[in-house]
Backbone as CSV, one residue per row, in Angstrom:
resi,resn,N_x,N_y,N_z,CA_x,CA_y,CA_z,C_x,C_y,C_z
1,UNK,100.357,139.816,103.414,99.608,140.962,102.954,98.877,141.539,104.152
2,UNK,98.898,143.091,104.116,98.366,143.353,105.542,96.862,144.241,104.878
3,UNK,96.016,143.398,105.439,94.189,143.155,105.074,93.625,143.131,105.873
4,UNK,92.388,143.782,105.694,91.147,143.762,106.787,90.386,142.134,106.404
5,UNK,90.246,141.614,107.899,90.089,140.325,107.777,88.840,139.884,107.163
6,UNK,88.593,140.543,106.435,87.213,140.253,105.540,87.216,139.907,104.103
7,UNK,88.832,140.270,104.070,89.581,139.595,102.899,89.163,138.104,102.252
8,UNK,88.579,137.295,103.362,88.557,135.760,102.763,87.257,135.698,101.883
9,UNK,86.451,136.734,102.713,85.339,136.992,101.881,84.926,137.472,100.599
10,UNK,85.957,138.280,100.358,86.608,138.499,98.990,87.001,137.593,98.267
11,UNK,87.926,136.535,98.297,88.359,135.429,97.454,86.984,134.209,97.354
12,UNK,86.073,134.397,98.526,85.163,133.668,97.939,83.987,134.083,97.724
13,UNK,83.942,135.643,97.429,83.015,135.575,96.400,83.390,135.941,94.779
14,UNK,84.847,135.849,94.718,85.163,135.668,93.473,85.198,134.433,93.113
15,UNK,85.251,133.481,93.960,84.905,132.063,93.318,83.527,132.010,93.186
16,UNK,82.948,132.263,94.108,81.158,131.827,94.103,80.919,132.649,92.548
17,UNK,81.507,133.848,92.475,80.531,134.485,90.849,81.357,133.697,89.722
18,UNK,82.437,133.398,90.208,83.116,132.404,88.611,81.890,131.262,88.622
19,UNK,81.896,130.354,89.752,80.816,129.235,89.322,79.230,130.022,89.084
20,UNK,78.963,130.575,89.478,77.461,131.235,89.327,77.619,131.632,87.926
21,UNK,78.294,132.518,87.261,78.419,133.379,86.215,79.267,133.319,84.899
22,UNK,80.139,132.001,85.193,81.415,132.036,84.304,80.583,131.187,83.452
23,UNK,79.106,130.009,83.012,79.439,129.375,82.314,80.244,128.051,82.735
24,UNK,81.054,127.208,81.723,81.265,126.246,81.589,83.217,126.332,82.023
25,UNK,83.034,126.159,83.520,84.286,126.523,83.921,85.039,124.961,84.314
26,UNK,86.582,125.272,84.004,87.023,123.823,84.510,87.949,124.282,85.316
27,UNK,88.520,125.627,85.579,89.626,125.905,86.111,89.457,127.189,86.839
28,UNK,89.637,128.025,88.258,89.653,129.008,88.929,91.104,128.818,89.560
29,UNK,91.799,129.734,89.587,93.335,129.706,89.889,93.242,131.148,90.532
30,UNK,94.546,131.285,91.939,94.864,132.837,92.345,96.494,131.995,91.993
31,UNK,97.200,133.300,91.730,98.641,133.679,92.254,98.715,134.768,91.837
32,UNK,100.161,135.232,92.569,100.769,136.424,92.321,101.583,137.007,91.628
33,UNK,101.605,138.446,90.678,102.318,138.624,89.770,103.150,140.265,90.980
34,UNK,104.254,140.248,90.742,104.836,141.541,90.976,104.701,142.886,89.853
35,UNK,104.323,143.697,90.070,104.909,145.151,88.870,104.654,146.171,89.367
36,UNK,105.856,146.546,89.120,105.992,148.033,89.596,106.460,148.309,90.890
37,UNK,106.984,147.174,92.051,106.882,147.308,93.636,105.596,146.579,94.185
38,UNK,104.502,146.693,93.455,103.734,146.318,94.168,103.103,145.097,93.526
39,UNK,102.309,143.977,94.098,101.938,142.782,94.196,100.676,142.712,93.144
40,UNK,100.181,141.684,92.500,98.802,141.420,91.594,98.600,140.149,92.458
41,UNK,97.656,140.361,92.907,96.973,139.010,93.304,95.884,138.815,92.489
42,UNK,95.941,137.667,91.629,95.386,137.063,90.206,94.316,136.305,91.056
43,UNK,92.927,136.863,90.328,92.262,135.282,90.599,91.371,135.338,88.942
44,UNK,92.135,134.136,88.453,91.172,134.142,86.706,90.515,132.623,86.778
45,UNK,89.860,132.842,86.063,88.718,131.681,85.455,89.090,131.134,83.750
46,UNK,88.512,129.921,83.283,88.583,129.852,81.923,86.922,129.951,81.436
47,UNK,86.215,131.020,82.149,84.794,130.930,81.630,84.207,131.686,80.555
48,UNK,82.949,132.483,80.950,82.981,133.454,79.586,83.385,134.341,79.682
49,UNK,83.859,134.831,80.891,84.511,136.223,81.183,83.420,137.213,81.159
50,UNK,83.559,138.503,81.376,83.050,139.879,81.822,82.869,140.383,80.439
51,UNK,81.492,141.185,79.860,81.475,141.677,78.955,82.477,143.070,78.944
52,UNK,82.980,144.006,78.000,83.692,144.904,78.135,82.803,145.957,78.371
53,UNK,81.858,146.248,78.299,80.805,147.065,79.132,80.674,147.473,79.816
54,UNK,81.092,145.615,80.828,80.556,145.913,82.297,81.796,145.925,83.291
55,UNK,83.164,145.879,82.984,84.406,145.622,83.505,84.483,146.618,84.588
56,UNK,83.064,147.587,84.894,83.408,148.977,85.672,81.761,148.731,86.545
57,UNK,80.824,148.279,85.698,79.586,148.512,86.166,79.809,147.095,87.314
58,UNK,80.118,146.449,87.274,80.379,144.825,88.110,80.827,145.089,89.600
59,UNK,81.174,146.347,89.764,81.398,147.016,90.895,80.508,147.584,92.282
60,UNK,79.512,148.020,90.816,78.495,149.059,90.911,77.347,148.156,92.085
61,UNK,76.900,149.073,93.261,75.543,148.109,93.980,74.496,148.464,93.311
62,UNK,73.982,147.214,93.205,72.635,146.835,92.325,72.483,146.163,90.578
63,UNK,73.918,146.609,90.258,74.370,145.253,89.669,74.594,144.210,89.524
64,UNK,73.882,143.709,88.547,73.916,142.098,88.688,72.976,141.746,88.863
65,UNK,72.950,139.955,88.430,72.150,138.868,88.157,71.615,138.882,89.822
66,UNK,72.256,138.850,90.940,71.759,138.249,92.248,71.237,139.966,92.654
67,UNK,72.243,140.123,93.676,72.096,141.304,94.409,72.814,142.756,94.406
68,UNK,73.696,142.436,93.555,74.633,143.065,93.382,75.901,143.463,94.261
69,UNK,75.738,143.019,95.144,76.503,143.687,96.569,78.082,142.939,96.246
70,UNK,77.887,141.741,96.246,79.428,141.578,96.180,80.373,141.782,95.810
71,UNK,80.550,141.888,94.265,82.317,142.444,93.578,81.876,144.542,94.309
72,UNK,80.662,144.843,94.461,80.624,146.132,95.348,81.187,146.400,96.609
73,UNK,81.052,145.044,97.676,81.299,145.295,98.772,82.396,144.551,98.668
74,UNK,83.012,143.901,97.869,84.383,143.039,97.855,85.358,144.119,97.491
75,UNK,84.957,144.972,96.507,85.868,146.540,96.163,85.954,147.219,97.419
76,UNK,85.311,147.127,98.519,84.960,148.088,99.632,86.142,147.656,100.952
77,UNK,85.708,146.447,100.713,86.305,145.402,101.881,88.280,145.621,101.251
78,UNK,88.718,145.610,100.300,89.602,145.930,100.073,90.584,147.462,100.010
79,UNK,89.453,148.445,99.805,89.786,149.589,99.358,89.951,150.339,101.171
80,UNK,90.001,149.106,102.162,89.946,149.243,103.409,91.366,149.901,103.971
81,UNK,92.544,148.799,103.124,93.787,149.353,103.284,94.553,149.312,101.963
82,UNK,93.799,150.215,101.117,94.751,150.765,99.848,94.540,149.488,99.123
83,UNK,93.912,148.653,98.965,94.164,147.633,97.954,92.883,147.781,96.670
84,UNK,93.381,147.437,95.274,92.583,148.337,94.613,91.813,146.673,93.708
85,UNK,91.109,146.996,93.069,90.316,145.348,92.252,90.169,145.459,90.663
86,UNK,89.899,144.850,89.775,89.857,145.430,88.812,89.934,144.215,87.573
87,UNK,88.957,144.070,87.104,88.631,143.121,85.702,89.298,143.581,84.665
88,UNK,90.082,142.070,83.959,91.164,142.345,82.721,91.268,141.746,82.070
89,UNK,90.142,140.759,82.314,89.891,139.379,81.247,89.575,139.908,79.816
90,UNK,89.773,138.954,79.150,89.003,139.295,77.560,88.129,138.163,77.800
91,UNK,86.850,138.888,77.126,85.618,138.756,77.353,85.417,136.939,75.904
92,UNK,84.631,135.952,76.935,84.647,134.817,76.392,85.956,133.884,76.510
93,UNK,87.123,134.318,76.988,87.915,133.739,77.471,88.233,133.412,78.415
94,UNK,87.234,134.159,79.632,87.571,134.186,80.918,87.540,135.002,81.867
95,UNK,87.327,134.963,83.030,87.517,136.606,83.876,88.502,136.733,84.201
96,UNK,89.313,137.792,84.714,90.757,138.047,85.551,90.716,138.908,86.281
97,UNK,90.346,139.008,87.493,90.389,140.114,88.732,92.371,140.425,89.109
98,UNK,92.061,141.073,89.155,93.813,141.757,89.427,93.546,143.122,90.532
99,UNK,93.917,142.122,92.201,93.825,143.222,93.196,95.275,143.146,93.377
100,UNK,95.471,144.812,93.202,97.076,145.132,93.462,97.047,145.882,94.934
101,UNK,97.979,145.173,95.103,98.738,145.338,96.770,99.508,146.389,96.969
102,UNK,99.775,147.341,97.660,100.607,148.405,97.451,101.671,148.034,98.105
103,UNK,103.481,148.487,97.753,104.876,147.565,98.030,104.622,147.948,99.592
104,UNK,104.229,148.943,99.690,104.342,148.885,101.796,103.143,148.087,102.563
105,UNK,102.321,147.689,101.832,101.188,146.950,102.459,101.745,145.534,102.336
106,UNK,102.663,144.627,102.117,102.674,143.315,101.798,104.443,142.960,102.238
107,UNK,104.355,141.584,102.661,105.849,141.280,102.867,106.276,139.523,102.569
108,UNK,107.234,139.905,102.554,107.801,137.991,102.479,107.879,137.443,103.608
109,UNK,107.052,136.303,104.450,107.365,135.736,105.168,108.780,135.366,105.466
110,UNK,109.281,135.824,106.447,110.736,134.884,107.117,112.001,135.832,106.827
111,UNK,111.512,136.997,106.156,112.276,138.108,105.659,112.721,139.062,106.407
C-alpha cells in the first residue's frame, strides 16, 4: 500500500480507542477485503461499537472522551494519499473501520 508513513499511527490508534472505548473486548483483528478494484483494510473489534449518531462526528476535532484528535488526525494522516476511513459497525456489536485503498494506490508484493 503506498502511505504516508504515519500510517502506523493510524492502526494504533485504532487499537488504543478499541481498548479505551470498546468496553469488554476479547478480539481486535485487521484484514483485507477487495471491492470494486480497490482494497478495505478492516480493523473491527467485538466491543460496544460506535453509536449510529456518532459514525461521522468520531472524526470530528474535539470529539470525544480524551482529546479528540485521533480518528480526526488518523482521517487526515490517510486522506494524505487518497485513502478514505469510515465506521460500519452495528452499534453494541462492535466497531468496524473500513479504510479503502484506491486500485492504483496498492500492489501485490512479488507481482
Amino acid at each position: 500500500m503506498f502511505a504516508d508513513q504515519l500510517v502506523v499511527k493510524v492502526f494504533y490508534n485504532l487499537m488504543d480507542n478499541a481498548v479505551r472505548y470498546g468496553g469488554k473486548i476479547t478480539t481486535i483483528r485487521f484484514f483485507v477485503e477487495e471491492c470494486d478494484g480497490d482494497h478495505l483494510i478492516v480493523c473491527e473489534d467485538d466491543g460496544g461499537g460506535v453509536a449510529a449518531d456518532e459514525k461521522e462526528k468520531i472524526f470530528e476535532r474535539g470529539f470525544g472522551k480524551n482529546t479528540g484528535l485521533g480518528l480526526a488526525l488518523s482521517r487526515e494522516i490517510l486522506d494524505i494519499t487518497g485513502i478514505t476511513i469510515h465506521e460500519n459497525g452495528e452499534p453494541g456489536k462492535g466497531a468496524r473501520f473500513e479504510m479503502a485503498v484506491p486500485k492504483d494506490m496498492w500492489r501485490i508484493a512479488g507481482k
